[in-house]
N, C-alpha and C positions, 0 to 999 in steps of 0.2 A: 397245152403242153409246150412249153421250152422247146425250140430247136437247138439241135447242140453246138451251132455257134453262139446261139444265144447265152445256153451254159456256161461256154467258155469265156463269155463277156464280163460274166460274175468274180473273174476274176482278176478284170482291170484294175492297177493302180500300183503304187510302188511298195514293194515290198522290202522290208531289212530282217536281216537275220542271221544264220550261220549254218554252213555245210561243217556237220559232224562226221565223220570216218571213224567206224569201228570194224572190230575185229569179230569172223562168224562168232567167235568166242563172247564177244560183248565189251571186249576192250576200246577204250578209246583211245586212237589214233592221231587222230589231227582235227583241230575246230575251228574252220577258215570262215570270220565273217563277209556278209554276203547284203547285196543290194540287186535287187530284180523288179526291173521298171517292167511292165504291160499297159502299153501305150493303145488307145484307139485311133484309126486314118483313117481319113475317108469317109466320115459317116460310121467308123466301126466296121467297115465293110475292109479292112485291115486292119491287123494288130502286131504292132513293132515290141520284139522282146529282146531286153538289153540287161544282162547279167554281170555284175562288177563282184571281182571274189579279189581278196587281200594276192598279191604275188602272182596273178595271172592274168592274162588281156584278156579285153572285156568281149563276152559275146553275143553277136548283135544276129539275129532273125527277123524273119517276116513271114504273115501267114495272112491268106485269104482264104484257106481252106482246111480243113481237117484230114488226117488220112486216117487208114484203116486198122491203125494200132493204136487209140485211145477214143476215149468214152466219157462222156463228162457227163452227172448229176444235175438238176437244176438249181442246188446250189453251189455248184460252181467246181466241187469237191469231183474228181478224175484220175484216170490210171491209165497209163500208158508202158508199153509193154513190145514183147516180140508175139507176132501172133502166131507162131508156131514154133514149136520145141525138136530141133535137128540133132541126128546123131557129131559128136565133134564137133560143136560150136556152143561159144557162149549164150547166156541164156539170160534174161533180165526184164524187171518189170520197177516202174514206181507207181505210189499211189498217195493220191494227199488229197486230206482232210480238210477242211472250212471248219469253222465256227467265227460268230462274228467278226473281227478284226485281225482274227489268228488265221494261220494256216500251218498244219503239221506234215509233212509228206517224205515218201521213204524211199531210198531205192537198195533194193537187194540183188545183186550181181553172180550170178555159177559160172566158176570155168571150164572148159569146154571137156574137159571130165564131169561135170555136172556137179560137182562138188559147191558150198555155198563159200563166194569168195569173200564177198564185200559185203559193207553195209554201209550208206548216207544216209543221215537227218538231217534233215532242212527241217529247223523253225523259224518263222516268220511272221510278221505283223504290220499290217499297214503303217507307214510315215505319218508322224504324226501322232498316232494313236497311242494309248497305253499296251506296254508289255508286261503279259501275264506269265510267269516263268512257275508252271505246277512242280511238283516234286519227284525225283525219277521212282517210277513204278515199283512199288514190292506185290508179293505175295498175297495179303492180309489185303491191297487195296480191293481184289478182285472177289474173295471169299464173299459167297450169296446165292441169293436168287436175282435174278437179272431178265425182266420186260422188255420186249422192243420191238420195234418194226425193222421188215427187209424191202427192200428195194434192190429189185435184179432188174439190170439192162442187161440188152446184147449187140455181139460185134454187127450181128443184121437187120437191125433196129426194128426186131418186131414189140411188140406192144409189152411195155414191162408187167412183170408180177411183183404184186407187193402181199407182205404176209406178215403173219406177228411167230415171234421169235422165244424162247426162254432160254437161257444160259444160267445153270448151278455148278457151281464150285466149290468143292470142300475138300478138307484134308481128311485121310482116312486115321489108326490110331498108328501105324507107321510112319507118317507124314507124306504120306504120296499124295499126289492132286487128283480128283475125281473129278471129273469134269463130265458133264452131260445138258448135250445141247439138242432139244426141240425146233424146229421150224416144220410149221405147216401140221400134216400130221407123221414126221419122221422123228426121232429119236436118237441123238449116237450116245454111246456111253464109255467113255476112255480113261486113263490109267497115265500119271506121270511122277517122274523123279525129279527132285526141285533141288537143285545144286546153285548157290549163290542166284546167281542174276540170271542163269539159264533153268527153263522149265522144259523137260523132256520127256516127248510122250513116244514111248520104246517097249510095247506090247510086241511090236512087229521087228524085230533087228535089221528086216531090208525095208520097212518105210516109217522110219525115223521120223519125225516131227521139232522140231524146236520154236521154243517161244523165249525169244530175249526181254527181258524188262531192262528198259530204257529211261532214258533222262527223261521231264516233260512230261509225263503219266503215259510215257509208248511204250510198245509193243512190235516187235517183228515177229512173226511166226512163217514159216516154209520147210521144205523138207530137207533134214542135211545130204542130201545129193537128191538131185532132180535123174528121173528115168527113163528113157521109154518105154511105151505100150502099158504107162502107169499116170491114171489122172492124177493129178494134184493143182495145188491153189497155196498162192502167195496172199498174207492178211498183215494190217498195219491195225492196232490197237490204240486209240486216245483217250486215255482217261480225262474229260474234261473237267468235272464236278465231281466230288467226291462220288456220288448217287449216279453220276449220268458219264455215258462212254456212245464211244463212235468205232465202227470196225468196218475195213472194206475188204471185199475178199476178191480176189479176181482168180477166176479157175479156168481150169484146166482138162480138158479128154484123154481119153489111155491112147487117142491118133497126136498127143500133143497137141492140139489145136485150142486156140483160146477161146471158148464158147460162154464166158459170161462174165458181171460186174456185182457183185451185191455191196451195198451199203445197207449195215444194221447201226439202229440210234437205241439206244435200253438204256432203261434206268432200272437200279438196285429195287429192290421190293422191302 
């Protein structure tokens, strides 16, 4: 197994693309293209990151070490986060995907009423390489039965659990979304109203859910206000291939605390 700098090694090289800003609503705001070098020094035993965005100075880091608020995949795919959820303060996590030469990665922001403020997309693709630009997400891409494996790490790096996953999605004869998802031997089975580009799952009036479909076959999903002494979990959706999707979930304790990372890879049946 991967150490997770090694992880993190996965995802040297230069990256071009653009920071998207929407609105919790799913509006877009502003699309500032974007150049993010990840350099290796030293033998790799440092790694210099230099980010060039249109209209703003460039920003330059260094890292020899990892801290205790993110978590990287062995392929390279990572989330980083606040690790714990304070009464009256902001709240925020990103999470981004790999595939080949791509990288897809989100970050969703609450203000310190807990409310969902922000949203960025970062898509990206190695220099040089070809970009694959998918179609933004509907409805109908989703509708099925859906196969896959999970992969949970944690923030205390005991030994991951990996397990197979099923996700079904149908419309009822109302048009509401039915959604029920298996992992392991659990079961949920939920209920949503589909309004343009937002998917809302509102069985509970004080724990809200929303799923934006996004440009690039994504996905945001979080709760429209974050709480305490209530678990929850921030999820980024990539439709890569028509048949074949990525989702990372990074969750959450009812003490607020960050207690895990899953990545699911499914494909349609």
């Amino acid at each position: 197994m991967k150490s997770q700098w090694e992880c993190f090694l996965q995802n040297l090289g230069i990256w071009e693309g653009s920071f998207t800003n929407f609105s919790p609503q799913g509006t877009l705001l502003k699309d500032v293209p974007s150049r993010l070098s990840l350099e290796g020094l030293n033998n790799n035993q440092t790694v210099r990151l230099t980010l060039c965005r249109s209209g703003r100075d460039d920003l330059v880091l260094e890292y020899s070490s990892l801290g205790r608020s993110i978590l990287f995949f062995e392929n390279g795919a990572f989330s980083e986060g606040l690790i714990q959820l304070g009464p009256f303060s902001e709240f925020g996590a990103e999470l981004a995907l790999i595939h080949e030469n791509h990288r897809l990665r989100l970050v969703q922001l609450f203000d310190k009423n807990g409310h969902l403020n922000a949203l960025t997309l970062i898509r990206e693709h190695l220099a040089g390489t070809e970009k694959v630009e998918r179609p933004p997400l509907q409805v109908d891409d989703l509708l099925g039965e859906w196969q896959g494996e999970a992969v949970t790490i944690y923030p205390d790096w005991r030994s991951p659990d990996i397990y197979s996953t099923t996700l079904q999605l149908q419309l009822d004869n109302a048009g509401r979304l039915i959604q029920s998802t298996s992992f392991g031997d659990r079961t949920i089975t939920s209920t949503a109203t589909i309004k343009d580009s937002i998917i809302l799952f509102d069985q509970d009036p004080q724990k809200q859910v929303q799923v934006l479909l996004l440009p690039d076959g994504a996905s945001a999903t979080s709760p429209l206000k974050v709480q305490l002494r209530q678990p929850l979990f921030l999820e980024v959706g990539w439709l890569i291939q028509p048949n074949l999707r990525q989702r990372m979930i990074r969750s959450y304790n009812d003490k607020g605390e960050w207690v895990s990372l899953t990545l699911v890879t499914e494909e349609r049946v």
